[in-house]
C-alpha positions as CSV (number, residue, x, y, z in Angstrom):
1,X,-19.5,-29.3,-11.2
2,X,-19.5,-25.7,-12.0
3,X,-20.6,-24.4,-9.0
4,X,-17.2,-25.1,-7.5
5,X,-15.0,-23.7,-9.9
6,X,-15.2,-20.2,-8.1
7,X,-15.8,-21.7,-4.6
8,X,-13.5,-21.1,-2.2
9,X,-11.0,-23.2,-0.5
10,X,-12.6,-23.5,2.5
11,X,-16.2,-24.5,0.8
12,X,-14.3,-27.2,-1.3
13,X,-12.9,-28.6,1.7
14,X,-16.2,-28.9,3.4
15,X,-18.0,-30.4,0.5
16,X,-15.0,-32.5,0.1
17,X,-15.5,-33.5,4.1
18,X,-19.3,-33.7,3.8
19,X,-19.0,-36.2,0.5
20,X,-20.6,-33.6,-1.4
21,X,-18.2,-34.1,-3.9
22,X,-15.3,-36.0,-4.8
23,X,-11.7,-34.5,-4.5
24,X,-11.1,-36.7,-8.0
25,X,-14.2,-34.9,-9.4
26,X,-12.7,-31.6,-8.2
27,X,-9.4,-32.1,-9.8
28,X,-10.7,-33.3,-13.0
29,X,-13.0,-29.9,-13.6
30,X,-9.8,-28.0,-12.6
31,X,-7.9,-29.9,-15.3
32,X,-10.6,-29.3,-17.5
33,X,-11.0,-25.9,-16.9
34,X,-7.2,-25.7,-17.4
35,X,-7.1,-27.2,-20.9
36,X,-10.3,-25.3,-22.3
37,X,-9.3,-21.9,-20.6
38,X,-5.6,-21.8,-19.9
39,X,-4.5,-21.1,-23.6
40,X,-5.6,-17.5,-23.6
41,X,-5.0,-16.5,-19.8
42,X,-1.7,-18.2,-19.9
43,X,-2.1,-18.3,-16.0
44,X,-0.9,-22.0,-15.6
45,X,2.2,-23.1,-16.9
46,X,3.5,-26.9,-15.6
47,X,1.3,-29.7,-14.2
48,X,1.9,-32.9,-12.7
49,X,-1.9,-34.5,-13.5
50,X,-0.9,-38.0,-12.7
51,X,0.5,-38.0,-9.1
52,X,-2.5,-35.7,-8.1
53,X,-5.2,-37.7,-9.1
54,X,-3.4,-40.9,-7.2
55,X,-3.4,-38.2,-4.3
56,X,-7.7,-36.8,-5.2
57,X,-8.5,-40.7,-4.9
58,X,-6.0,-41.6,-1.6
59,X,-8.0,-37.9,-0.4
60,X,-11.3,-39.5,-0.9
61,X,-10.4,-42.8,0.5
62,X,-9.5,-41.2,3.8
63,X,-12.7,-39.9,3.7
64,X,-14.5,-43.3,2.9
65,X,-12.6,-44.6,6.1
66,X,-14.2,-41.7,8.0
67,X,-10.4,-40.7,8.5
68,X,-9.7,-37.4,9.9
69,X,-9.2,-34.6,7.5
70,X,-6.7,-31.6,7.5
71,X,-8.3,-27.8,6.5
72,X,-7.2,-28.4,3.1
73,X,-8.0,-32.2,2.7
74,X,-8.5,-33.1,-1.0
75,X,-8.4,-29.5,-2.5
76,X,-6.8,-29.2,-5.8
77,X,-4.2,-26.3,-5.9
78,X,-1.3,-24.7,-8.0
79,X,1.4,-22.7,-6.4
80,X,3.6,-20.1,-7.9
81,X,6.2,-21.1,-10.4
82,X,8.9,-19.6,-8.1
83,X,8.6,-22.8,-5.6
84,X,9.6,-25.9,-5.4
85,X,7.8,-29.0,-6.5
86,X,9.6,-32.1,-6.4
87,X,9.8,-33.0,-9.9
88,X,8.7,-29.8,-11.6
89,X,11.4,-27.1,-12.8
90,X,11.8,-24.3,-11.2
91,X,12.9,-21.4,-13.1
92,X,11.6,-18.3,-12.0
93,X,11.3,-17.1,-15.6
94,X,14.9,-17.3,-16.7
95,X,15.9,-19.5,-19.7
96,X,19.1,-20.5,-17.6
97,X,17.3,-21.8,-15.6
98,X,14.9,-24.4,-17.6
99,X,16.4,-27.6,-16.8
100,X,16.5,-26.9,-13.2
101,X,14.1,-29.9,-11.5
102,X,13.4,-29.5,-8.1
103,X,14.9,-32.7,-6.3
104,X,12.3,-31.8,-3.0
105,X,9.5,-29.2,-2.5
106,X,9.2,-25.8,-0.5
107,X,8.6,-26.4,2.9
108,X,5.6,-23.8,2.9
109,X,4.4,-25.9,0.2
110,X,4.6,-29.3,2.3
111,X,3.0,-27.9,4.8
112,X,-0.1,-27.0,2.7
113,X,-0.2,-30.6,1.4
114,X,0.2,-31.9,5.2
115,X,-3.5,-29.9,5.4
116,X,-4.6,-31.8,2.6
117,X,-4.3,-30.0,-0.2
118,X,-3.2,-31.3,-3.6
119,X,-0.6,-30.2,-5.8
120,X,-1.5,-29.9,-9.0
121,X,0.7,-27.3,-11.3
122,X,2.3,-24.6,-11.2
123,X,1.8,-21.0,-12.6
124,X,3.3,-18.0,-14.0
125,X,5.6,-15.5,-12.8
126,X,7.9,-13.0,-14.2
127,X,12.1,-12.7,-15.1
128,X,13.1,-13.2,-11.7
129,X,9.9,-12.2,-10.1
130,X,11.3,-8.6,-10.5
131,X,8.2,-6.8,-12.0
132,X,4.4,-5.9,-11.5
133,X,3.7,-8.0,-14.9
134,X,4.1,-11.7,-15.6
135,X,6.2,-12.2,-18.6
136,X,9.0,-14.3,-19.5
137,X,10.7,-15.9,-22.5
138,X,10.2,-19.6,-20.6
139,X,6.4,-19.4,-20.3
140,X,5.4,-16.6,-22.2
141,X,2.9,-13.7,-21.1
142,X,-0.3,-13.9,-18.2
143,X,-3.1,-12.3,-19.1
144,X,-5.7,-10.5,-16.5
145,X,-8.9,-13.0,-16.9
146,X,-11.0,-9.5,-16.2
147,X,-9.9,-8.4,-19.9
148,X,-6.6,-10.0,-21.6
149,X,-5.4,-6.2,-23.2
150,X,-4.3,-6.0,-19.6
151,X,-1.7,-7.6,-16.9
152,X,-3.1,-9.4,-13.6
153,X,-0.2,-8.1,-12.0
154,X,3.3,-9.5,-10.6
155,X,5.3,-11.6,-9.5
156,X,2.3,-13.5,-8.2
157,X,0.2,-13.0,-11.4
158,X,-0.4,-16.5,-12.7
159,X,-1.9,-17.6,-9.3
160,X,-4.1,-14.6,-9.1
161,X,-5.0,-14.9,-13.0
162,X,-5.4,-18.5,-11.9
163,X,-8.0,-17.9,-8.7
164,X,-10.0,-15.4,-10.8
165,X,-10.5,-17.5,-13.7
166,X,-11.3,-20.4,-11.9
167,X,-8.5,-23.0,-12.9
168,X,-7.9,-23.4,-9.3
169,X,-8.9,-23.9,-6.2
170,X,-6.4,-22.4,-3.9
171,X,-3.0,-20.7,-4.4
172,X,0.2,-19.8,-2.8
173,X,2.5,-17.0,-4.0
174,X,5.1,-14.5,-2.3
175,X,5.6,-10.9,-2.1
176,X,8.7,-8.2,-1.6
177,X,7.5,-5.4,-3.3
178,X,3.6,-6.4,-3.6
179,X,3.8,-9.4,-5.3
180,X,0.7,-10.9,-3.4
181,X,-1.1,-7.8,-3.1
182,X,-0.6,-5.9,-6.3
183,X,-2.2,-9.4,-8.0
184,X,-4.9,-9.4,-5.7
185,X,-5.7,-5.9,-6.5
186,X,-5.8,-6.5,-10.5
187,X,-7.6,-9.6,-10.4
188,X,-10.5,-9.1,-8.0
189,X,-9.5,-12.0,-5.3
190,X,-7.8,-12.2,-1.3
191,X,-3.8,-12.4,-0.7
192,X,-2.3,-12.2,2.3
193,X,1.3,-10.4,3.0
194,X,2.2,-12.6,6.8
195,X,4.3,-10.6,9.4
196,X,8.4,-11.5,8.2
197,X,10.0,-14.5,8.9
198,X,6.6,-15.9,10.5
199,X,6.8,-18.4,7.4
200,X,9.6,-20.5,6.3
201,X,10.5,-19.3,3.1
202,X,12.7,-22.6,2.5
203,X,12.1,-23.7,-1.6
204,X,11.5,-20.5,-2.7
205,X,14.4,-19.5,-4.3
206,X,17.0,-21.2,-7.1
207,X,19.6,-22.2,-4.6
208,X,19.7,-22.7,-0.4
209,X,19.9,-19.3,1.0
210,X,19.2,-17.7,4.1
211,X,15.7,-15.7,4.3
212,X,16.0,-12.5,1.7
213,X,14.6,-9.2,4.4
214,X,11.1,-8.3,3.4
215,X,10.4,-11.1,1.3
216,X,7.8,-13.5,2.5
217,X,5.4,-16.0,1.2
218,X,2.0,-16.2,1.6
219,X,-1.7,-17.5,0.5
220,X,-3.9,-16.4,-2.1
221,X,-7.9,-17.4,-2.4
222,X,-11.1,-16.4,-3.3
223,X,-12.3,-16.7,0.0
224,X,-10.8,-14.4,3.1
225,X,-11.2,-17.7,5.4
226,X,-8.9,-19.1,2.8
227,X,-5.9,-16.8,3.8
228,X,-6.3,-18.0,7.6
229,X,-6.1,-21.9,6.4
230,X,-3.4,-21.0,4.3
231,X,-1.5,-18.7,7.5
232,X,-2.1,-21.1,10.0
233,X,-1.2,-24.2,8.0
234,X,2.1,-22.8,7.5
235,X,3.2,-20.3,9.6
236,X,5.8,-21.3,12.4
237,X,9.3,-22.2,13.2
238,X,11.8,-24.5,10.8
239,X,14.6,-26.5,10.5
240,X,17.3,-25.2,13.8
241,X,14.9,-22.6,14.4
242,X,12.4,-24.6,15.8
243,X,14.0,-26.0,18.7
244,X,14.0,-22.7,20.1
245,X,11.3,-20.7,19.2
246,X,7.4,-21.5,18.9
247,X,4.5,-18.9,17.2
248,X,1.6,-17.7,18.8
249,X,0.0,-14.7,16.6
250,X,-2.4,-12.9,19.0
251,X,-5.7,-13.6,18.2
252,X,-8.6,-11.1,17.6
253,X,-11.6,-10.7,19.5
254,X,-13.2,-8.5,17.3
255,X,-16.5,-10.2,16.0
256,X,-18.2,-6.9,14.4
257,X,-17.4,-4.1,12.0
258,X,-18.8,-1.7,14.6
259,X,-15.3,-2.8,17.2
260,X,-12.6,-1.7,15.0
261,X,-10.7,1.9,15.2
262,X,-9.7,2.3,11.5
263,X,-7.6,5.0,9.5
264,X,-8.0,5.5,5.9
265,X,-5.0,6.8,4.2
266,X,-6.5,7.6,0.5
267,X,-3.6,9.6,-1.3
268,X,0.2,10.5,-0.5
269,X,2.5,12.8,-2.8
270,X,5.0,9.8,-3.7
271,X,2.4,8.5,-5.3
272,X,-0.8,10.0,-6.6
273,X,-3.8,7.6,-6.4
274,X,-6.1,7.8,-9.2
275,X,-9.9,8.7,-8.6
276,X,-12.0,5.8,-9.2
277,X,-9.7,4.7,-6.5
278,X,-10.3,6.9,-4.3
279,X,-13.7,7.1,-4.6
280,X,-13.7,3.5,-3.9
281,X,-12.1,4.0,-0.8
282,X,-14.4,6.8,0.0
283,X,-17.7,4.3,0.2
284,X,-15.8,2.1,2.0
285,X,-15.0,4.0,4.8
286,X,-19.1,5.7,4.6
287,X,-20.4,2.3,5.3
288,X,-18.0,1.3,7.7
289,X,-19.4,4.9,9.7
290,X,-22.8,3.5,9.3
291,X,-21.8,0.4,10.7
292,X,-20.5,2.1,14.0
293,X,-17.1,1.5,13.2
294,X,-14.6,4.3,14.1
295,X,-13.2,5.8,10.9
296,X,-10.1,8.5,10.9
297,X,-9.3,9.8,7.4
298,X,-6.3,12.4,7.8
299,X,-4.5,10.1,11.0
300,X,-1.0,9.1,9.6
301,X,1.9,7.2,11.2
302,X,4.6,9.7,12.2
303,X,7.4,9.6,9.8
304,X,8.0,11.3,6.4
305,X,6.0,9.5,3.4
306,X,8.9,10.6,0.7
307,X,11.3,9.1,2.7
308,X,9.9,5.5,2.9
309,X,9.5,5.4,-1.3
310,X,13.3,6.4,-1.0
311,X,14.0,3.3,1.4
312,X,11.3,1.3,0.0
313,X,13.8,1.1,-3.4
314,X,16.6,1.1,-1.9
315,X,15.9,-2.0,0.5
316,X,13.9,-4.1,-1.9
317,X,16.4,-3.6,-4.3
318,X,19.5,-4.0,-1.8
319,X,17.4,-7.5,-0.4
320,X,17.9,-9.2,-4.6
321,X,20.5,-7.7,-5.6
322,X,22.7,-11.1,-4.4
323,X,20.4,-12.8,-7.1
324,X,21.4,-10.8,-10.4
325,X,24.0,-11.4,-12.6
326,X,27.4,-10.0,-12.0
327,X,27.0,-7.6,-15.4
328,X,23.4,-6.3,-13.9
329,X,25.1,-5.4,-10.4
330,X,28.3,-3.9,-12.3
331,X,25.9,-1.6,-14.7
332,X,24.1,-0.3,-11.7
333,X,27.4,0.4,-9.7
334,X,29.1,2.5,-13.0
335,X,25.1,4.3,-13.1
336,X,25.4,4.9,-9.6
337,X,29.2,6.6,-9.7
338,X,28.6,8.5,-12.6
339,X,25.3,10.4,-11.2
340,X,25.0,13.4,-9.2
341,X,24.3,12.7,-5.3
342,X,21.6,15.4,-6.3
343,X,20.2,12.6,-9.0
344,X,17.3,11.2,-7.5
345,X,15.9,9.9,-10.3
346,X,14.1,6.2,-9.7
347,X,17.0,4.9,-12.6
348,X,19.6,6.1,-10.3
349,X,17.5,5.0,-6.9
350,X,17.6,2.0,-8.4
351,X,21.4,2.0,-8.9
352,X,22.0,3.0,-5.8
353,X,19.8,0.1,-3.8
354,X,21.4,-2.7,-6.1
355,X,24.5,-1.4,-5.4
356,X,24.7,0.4,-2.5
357,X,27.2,0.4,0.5
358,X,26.7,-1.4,3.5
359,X,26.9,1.8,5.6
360,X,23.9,3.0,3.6
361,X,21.8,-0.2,3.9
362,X,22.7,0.4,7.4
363,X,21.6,4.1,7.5
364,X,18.2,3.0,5.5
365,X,17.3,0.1,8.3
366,X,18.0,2.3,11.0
367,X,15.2,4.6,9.4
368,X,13.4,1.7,9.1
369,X,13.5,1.1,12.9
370,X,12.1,4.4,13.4
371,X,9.3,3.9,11.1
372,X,8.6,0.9,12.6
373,X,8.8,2.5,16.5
374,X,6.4,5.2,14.4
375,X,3.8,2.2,13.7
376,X,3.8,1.0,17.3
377,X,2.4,4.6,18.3
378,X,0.3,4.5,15.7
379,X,-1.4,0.8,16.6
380,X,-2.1,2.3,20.2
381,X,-4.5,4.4,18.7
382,X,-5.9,2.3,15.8
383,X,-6.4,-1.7,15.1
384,X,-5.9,-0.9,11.5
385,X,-5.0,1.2,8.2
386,X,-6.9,1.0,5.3
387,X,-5.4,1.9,2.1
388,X,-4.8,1.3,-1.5
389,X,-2.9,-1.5,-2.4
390,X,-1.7,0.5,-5.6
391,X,-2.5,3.9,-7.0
392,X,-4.5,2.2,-10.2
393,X,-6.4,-0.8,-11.2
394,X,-4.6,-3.0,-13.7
395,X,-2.7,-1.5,-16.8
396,X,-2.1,-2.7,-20.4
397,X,0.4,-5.1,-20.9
398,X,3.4,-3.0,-21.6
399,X,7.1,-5.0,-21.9
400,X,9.3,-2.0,-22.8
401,X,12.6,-1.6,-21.2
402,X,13.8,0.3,-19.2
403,X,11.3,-0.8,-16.8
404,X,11.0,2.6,-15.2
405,X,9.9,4.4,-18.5
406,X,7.0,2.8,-18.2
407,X,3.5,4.3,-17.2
408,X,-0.1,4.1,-16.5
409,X,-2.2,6.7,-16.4
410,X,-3.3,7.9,-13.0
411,X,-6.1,10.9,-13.1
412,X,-5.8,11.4,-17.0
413,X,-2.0,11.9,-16.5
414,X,1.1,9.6,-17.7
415,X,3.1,8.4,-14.4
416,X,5.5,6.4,-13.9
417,X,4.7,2.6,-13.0
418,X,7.1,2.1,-10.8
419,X,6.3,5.1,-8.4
420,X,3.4,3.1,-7.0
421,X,5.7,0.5,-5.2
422,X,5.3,3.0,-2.3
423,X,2.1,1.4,-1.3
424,X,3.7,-2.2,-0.9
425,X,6.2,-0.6,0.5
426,X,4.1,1.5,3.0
427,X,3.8,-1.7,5.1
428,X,5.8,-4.1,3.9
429,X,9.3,-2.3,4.4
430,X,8.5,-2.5,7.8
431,X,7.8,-6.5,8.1
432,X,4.1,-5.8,8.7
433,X,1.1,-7.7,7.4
434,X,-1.1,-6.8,4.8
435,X,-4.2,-8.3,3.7
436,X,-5.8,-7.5,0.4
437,X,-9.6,-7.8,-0.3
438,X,-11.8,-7.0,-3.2
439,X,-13.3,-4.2,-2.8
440,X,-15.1,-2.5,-5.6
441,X,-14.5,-2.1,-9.4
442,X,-13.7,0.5,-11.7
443,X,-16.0,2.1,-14.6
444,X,-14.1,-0.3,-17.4
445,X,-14.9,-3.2,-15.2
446,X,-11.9,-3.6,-13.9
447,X,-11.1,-4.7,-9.8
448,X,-10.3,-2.7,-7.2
449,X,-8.9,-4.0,-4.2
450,X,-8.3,-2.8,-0.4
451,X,-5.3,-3.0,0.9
452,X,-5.7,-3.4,5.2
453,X,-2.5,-2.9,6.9
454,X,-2.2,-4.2,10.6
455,X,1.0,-3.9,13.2
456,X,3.3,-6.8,13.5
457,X,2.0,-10.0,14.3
458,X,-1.2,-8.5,14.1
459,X,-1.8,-10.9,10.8
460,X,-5.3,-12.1,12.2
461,X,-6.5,-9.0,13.1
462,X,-6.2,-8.2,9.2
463,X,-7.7,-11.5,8.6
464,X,-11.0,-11.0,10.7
465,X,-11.5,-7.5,9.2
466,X,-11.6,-8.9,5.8
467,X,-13.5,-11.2,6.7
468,X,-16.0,-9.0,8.1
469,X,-15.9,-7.2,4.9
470,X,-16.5,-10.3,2.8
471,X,-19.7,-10.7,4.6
472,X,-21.2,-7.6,5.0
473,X,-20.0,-5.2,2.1
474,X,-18.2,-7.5,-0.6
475,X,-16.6,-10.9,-1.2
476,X,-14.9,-12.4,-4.4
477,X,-17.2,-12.0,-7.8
478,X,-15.8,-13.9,-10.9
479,X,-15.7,-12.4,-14.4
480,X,-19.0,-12.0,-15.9
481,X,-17.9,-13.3,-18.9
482,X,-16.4,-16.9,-16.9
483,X,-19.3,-17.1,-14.5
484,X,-21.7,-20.0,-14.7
485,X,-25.2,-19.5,-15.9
């Protein structure tokens, strides 16, 4: 059974389809796996084994009956904590929040298990998904199955720890301010960041609400065919919405490497990118030259880059800021009033997004709308833009507060962690989609990812270029150390 611990969802779903295997046998290594490996990854953190092996064996009784299957039909999967699962808490890493048991699940989620796909746990995230590590004082700390001295990322890090180690076979997450892609990017496996408000975030939160801007949810796999189950399985109208609206993403006729008009955006001053990440991106873009793709490494979309790392904070932090605790919002509104306007330190741009006035948030989205008019230009002229998903590969597990004090070295020197939000925000500010694919790895063995940035809607253009990747240059490679022999 261990060839299918690091298969992807798609391949499980065929050899579940084809009788190659059992979706009971499936869930049973998973569970396995889980038990033997989970204590020192700390990736999954609830499970409900019961009620998904009565689903593995009503999976593979369909397929005794020669019943028609969905994409996902009889593949075991964990979703992010942050979701609902009927009968699991949901806590989004907050001890206030530990008796909270969800009464239904995510509609995302219901979606997946319409496909076939079956439910099995839940994994880790951080304090209110508000950081690039996954921590909390519920469930304790996610290590990066690559080496555990360091993080697999956030908010998204237990299902990315989870992919990579192979205690899963599929897994859904969500992402504001890179919380698929940043994961993705540490832990060596696909995530894809959909277009916003092309997927019904309903069940991802603590309390009904109306969709938070930028936020979305999204798949994560070891497989890039994965992310395109996972898109189209969910993606569409909900609830009042649907009785007036209906998706159609554009397709992409693209079928080779050699059709795509590409820009590679390897640095920017907000935030430096460290070498071995560069250089990464540098190979990348020689062998998509020798594959007669067209490759432009100094085009850039029209708009100043320090001013979207400015916006990026203040609109991520403005979109969450509902969510914190009156005392959190009031700190940050006395930090705010007693600063300089001159201040423009990340402590104070902080501040100022959590608490800013609506005139501002305003003033920010109509900048936004002219970064986003920018974009259009810039999609005229290219299908995509390449770039790094982060400025580093993964850093040490470091749970000192402030947040913003913290670091990671980029190019030998100490910079702030927080500074590299600019890449998420790069795209995701905007409401565009963003694919992340493994790319290459660093010289302490540590994954690198790609980060491929398309225009709106333009989700399955991403999706066929990283496929295209996963074929011809790289795919998914587990840790040596898990691999099977």
């Amino acid at each position: 059974m261990i060839e299918f611990a690091f298969a992807s969802a798609a391949s499980l779903a065929a050899a579940v389809r084809e009788r190659h295997v059992r979706s009971r046998d499936l869930l049973e290594m998973y569970l396995a796996r889980v038990e033997e490996l989970n204590p020192e990854i700390n990736a999954v953190v609830d499970l409900q084994p019961e009620k998904a092996r009565a689903q593995a064996d009503a999976a593979d009784a369909a397929i005794a009956r020669d019943e028609r299957a969905g994409p996902l039909h009889g593949v075991p999967m964990t979703v992010k904590e942050a979701f609902d699962v009927e009968g699991l808490a949901t806590t989004w890493g907050s001890p206030a929040h530990r008796g909270n048991i969800a009464m239904s699940t995510a509609e995302s989620v219901r979606r997946l298990e319409r496909a076939g796909a079956i439910v099995f746990g839940k994994t880790n995230n951080p304090l209110m998904l508000a950081d690039w590590q996954s921590f909390n004082q519920v469930y304790g700390t996610t290590s990066n199955p690559w080496n555990h001295e360091y993080t697999p990322g956030g908010s998204s890090g237990g299902s990315a720890a989870a992919l990579a180690a192979g205690l899963t076979g599929f897994e859904w997450g969500s992402d504001i301010g890179g919380s698929l892609r940043v994961p993705a990017h540490f832990c060596g496996i696909y995530a894809h960041k959909p277009t916003w408000g092309i997927v019904p975030p309903d069940g991802h939160g603590l309390a009904p609400a109306p969709p938070t801007d930028i936020s979305v949810v999204g798949p994560m796999g070891r497989g890039a065919e994965d992310l395109e189950i996972g898109l189209r399985a969910t993606a569409g109208a909900f609830g009042p919405a649907s009785r007036g609206w209906k998706l159609e993403l554009p397709g992409c006729a693209k079928r080779d490497l050699s059709e795509f008009r590409v820009a590679l955006m390897d640095n920017a001053a907000p935030a430096e990118v460290d070498g071995e990440i560069r250089e990464a991106l540098g190979r990348l873009a020689a062998f998509l030259r020798g594959k007669g793709a067209s490759v432009d490494e100094t085009a850039r979309p029209a708009f100043d880059l320090e001013e979207v790392a400015r916006d990026t904070t203040l609109l991520v932090r403005g979109a969450t800021s509902a969510k914190l605790p009156a005392e959190e919002f009031q700190s940050s509104w006395r930090l705010r009033n007693e600063r300089a306007a001159t201040d423009d330190s990340y402590a104070v741009r902080y501040a100022r997004g959590i608490a800013a006035f609506h005139r501002e948030w305003l003033q920010a989205h109509q900048r936004r709308f002219q970064r986003l008019l920018a974009w259009e230009q810039f999609f005229v002229r290219f299908d995509l833009l390449l770039c790094p998903p982060a400025s580093t590969a993964a850093f040490h597990h470091d749970h000192s507060l402030p947040r913003e004090a913290r670091t990671a070295l980029v190019n030998g020197q100490a910079r702030p962690q927080v500074e590299q939000v600019f890449w998420t925000g790069f795209a995701g500010s905007t409401h565009m989609p963003a694919t992340v694919a493994p790319l290459d790895r660093t010289s302490a063995g540590l994954p690198i990812g790609v980060q491929i940035v398309g225009p709106l809607h333009g989700d399955l253009t991403c999706l066929r270029f990283a496929r295209l990747l996963e074929r011809e240059y790289r795919g998914f490679e587990a840790p040596p150390h898990l691999r099977p022999h």
